[in-house]
PAZAPA-4460 file (N, C-alpha, C; in steps of 0.05 Angstrom, whole numbers, plus 32768, in hexadecimal, padded with zeros to 4 digits):
% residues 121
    n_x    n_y    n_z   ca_x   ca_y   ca_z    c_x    c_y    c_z   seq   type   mol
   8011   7FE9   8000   8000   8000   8000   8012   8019   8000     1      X     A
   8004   802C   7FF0   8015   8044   7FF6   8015   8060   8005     2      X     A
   8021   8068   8003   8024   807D   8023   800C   8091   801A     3      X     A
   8002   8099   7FFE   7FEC   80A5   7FF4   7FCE   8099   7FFA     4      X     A
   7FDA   807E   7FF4   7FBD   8074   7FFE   7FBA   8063   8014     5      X     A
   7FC7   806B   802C   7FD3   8063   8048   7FBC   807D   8050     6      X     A
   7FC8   8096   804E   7FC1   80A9   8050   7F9F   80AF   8042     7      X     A
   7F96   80A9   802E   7F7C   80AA   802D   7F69   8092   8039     8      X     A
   7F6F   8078   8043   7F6C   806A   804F   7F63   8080   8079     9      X     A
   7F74   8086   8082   7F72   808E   809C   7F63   80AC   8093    10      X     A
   7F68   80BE   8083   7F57   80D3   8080   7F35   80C3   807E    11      X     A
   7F34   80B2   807E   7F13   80A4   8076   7F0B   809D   8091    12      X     A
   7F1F   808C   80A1   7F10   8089   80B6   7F18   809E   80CA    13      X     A
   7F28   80A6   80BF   7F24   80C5   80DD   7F01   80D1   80CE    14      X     A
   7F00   80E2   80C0   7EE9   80E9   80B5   7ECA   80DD   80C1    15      X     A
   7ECE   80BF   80BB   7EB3   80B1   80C5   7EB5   80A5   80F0    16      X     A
   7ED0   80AE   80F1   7ECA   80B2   8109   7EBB   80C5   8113    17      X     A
   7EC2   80E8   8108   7EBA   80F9   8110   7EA0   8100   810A    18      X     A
   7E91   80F6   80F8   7E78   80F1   80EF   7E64   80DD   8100    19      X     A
   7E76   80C9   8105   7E64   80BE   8122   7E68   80C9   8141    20      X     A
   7E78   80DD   813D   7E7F   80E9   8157   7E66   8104   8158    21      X     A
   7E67   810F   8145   7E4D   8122   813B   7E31   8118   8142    22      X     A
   7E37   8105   813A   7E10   80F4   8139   7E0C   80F0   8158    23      X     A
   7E24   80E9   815F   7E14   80DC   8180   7E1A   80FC   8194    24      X     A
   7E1D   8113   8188   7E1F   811D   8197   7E09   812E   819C    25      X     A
   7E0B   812F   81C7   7DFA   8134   81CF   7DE4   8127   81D6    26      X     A
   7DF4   810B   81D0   7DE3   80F6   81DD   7DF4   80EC   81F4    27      X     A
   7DE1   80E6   8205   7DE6   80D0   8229   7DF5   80B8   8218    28      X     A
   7E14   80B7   8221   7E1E   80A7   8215   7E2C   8091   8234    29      X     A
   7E1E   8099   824E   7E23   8090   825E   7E1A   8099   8278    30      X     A
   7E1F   8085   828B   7E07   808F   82A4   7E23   8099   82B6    31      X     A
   7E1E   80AB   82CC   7E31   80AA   82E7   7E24   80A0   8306    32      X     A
   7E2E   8093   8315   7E29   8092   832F   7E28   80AA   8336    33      X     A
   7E1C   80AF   8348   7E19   80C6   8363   7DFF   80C6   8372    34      X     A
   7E03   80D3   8384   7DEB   80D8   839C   7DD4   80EE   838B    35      X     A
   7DC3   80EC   839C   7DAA   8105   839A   7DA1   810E   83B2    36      X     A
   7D9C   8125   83BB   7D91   8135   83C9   7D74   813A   83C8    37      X     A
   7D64   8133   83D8   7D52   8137   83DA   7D3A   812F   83C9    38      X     A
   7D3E   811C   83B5   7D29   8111   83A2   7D28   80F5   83A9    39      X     A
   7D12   80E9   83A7   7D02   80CF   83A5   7D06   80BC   839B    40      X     A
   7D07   809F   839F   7D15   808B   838D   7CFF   8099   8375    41      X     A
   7D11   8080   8362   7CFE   8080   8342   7D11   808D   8322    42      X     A
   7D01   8092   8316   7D0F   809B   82FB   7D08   80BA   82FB    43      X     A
   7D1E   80CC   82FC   7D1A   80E8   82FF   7D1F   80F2   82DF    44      X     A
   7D15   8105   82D4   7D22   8110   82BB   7D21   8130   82C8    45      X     A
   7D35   8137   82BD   7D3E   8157   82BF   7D3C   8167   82AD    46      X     A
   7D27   817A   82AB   7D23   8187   8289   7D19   81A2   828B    47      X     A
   7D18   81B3   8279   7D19   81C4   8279   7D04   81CF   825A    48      X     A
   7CF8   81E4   8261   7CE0   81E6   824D   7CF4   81F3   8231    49      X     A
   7CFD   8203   8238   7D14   820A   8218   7D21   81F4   8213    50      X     A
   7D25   81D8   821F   7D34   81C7   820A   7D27   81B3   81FC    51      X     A
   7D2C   81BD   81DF   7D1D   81A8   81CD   7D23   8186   81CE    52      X     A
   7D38   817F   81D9   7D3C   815B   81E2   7D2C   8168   81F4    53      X     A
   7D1A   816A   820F   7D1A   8162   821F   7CF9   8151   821D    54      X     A
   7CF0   815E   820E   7CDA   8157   8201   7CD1   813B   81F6    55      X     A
   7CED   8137   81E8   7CF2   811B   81D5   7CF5   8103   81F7    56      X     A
   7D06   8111   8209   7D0F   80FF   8225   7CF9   80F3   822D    57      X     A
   7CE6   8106   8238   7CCE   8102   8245   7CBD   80EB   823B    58      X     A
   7CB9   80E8   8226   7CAC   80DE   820F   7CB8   80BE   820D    59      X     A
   7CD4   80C6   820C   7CDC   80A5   820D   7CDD   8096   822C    60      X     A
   7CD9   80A8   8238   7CD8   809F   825C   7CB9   8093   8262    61      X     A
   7CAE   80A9   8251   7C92   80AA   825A   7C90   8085   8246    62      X     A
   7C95   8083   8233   7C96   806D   8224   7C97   8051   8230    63      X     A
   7CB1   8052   8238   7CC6   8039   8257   7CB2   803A   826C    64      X     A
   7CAB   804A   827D   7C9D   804D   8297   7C86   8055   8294    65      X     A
   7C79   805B   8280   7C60   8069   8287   7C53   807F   8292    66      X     A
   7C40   808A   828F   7C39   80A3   8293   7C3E   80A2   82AF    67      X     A
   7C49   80B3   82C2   7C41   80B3   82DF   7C5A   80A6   82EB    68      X     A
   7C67   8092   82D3   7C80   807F   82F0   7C99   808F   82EC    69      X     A
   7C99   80A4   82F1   7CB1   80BA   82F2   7CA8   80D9   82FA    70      X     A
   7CC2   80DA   8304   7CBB   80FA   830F   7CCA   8110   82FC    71      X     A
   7CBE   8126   82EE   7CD2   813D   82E0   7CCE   815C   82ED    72      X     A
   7CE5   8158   82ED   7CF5   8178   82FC   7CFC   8189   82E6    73      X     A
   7CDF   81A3   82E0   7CF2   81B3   82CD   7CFD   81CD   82D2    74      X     A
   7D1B   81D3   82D0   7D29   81E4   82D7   7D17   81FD   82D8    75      X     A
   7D09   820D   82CC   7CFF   821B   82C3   7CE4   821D   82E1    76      X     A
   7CEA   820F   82F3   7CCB   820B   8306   7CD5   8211   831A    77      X     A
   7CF2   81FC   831D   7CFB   81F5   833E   7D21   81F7   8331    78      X     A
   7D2F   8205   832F   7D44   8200   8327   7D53   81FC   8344    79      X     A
   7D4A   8201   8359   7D5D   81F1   836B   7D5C   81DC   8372    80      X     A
   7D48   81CA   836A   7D54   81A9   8364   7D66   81A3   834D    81      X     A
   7D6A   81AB   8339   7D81   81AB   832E   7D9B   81AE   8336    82      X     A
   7D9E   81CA   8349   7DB3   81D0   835A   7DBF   81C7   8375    83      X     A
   7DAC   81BD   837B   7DB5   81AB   8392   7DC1   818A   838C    84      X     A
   7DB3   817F   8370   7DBB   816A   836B   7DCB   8167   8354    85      X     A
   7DDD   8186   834F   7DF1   818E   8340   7DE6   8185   8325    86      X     A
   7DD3   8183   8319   7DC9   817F   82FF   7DCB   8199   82E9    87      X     A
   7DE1   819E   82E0   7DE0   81B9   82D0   7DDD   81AC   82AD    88      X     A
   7DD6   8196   82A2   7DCF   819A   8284   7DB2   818B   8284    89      X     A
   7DA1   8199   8273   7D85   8188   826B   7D84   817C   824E    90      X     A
   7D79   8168   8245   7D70   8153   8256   7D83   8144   8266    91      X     A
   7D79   813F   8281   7D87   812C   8293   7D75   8113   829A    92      X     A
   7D77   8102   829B   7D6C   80EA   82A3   7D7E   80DA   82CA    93      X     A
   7D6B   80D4   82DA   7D79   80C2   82F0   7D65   80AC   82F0    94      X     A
   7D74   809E   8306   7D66   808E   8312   7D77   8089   8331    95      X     A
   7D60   8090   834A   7D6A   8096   8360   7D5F   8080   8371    96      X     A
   7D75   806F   837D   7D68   805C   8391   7D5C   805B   83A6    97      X     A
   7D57   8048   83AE   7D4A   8053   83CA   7D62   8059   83E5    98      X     A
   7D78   8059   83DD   7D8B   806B   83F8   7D96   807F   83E5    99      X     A
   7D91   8084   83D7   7D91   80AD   83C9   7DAA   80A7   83BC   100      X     A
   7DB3   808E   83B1   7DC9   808C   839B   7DB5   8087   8380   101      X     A
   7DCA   8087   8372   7DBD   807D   834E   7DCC   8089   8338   102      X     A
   7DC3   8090   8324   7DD0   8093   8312   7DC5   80AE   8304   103      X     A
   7DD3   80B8   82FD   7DC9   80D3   82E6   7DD7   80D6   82C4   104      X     A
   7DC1   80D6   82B1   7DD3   80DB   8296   7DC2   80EC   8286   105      X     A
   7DD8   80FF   827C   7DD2   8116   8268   7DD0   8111   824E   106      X     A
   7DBA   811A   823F   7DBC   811E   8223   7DA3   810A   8213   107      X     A
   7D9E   8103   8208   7D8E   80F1   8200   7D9C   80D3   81E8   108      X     A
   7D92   80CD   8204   7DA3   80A6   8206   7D8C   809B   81E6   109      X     A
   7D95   8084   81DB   7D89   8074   81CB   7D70   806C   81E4   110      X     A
   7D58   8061   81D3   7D3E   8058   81E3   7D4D   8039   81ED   111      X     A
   7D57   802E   81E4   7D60   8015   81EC   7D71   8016   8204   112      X     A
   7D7E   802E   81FA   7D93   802B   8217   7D8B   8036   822E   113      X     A
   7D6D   8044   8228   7D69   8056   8244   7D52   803F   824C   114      X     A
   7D48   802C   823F   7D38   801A   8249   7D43   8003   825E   115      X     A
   7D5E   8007   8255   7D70   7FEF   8260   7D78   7FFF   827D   116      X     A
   7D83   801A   827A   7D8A   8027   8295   7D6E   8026   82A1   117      X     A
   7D5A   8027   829D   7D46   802F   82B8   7D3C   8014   82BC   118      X     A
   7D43   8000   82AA   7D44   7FE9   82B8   7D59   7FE4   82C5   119      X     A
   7D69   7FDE   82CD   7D87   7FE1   82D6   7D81   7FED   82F3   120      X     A
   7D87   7FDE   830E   7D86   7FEF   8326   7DA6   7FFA   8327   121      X     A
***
């Protein structure tokens, strides 16, 4: 092979990396451990009325759990439950156990994978 087409070879997959780096962006590409303050076991979503995902979130939550089996906090009502439970990007998605650990993830996850986290203790 030659060093010309060595070179258009890796210009291709750098390219289609960055193109799948584009697409998933801004999506929940992963959950974190931590505590919560003051909220209730269950599936929390964190949203906010100016953000257009938050809309799409609700919708696939409301989808998994059903109308009613989740609680949403929108910035725009009560912003110091956001602040206390250090939540600064919307959409946020948790799930809080019953001793005030669980998990929190930003952005809007695939439906498969957020079906799997809120199954998932």
């Amino acid at each position: 092979m030659t060093v010309e087409r060595a070179l258009i070879v890796l210009a291709v997959i750098l390219v289609a990396v960055m193109v799948a780096r584009l697409q998933n962006r801004g999506a929940a590409v992963r959950r974190r451990r931590r505590a919560f303050i003051g909220l209730a076991p269950g599936v929390i979503v964190f949203a906010s009325r100016s953000c257009d995902q938050c809309e799409a979130i609700e919708s696939m939550v409301t989808d998994i759990v059903g109308p009613g089996g989740y609680e949403i906090f929108w910035w725009d009502e009560v912003p110091g439950v956001f602040d206390s439970n250090d939540i600064d990007h919307v959409p946020a998605i948790a799930r809080v156990e019953d001793d005030g650990a669980g998990w929190v993830a930003v952005g809007v996850p695939s439906a498969l994978r957020l079906r799997r986290w809120i199954g998932s203790a």
